[in-house]
N, C-alpha and C positions, 0 to 999 in steps of 0.2 A: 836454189835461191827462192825463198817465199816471194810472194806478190807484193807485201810493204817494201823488201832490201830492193825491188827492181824499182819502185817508187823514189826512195834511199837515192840507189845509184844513180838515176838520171838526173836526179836534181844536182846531185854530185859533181856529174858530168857536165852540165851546164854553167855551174859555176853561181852564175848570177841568174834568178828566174822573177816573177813578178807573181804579188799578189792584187788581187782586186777584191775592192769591198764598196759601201755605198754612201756617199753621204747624200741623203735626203733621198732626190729619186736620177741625182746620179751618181755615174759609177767613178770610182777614182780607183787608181793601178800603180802603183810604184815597186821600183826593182829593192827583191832584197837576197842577202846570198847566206845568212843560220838556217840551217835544220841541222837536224841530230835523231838519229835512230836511236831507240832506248827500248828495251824492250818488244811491246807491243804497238808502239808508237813513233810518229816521227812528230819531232818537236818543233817549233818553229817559235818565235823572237819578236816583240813589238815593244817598243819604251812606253810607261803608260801613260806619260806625259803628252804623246803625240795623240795630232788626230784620227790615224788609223784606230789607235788604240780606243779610241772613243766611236768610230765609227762601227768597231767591231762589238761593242758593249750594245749598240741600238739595232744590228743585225748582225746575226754571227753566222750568217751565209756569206761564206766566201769563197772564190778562185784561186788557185795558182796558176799557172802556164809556165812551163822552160821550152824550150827548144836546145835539141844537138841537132846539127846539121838540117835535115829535110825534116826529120821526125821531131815531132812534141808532145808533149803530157801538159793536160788538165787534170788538175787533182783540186779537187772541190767539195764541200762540205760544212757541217756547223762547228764553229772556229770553241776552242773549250778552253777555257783559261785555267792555269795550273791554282791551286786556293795557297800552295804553302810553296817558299822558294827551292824545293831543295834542287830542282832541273836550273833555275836560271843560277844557284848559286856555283853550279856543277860547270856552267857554260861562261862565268865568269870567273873563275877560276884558272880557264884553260885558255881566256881569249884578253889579251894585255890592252889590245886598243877599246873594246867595247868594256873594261873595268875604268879609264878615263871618262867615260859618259856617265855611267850607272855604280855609282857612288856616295856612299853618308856624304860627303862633302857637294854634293849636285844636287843631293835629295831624289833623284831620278832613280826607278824602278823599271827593271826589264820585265815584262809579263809576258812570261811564256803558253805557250799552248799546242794545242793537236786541233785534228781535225775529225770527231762521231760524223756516221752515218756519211761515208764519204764512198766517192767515186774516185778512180783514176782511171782516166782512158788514153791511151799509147796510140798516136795518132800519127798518120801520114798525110799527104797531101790530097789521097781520095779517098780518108776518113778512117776510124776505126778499125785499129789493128788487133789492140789488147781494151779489154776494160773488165775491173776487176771493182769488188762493193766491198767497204770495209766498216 
């Protein structure tokens, strides 16, 4: 297994993890539970109507954290927004609830992305287990 699918799987495994990003000079964190492995990337999910989404356009440094049990992953990096849908329309396609939000009829737009120039560090309770630069 490469270093991304371990990335992949623990976010997997967690289920629901959290991203953080910034508005102004502070930090805001809410839970979210898209990604998707594609290739050479793991994809991740924000409506572009929301604030995240705008917070991400004025710094596209951002955090993840999940936790499984004791252990947690940071995966961090400058956030890269996809320019054409063909990832968000591939992710709505396959997911019924999130095609009732992001809809002609809502007008609402899911703007997908990854994460350039990224860390992940596989972390325990008395720090750094795995960390890998992508």
């Amino acid at each position: 297994m490469d270093n991304l699918a371990k990335v992949n799987d623990f976010l997997e495994q967690a289920g629901t993890f959290y991203l953080t990003t910034t508005d102004g000079d502070k930090p805001k964190c809410r839970p979210v539970g898209f990604h998707m492995l594609e290739g050479e990337r793991i994809y991740f999910g924000v409506g572009e109507f929301k604030d995240v989404f705008k917070q991400m356009k004025l710094n596209s440094n951002v955090e993840f954290c999940a936790t499984v049990g004791n252990e947690f992953l940071r995966y961090y990096g400058k956030a890269v927004f996809e320019n054409d849908y063909t990832i968000a329309n591939k992710v709505l396609a396959n997911a019924p609830a999130l095609q009732k939000i992001y809809n002609d009829d809502t007008g609402y737009k899911l703007g997908i992305f990854h994460l350039e120039n990224a860390t992940a560090e596989f972390r325990g309770m008395s720090g750094v287990k795995e960390k890998y630069d992508f």
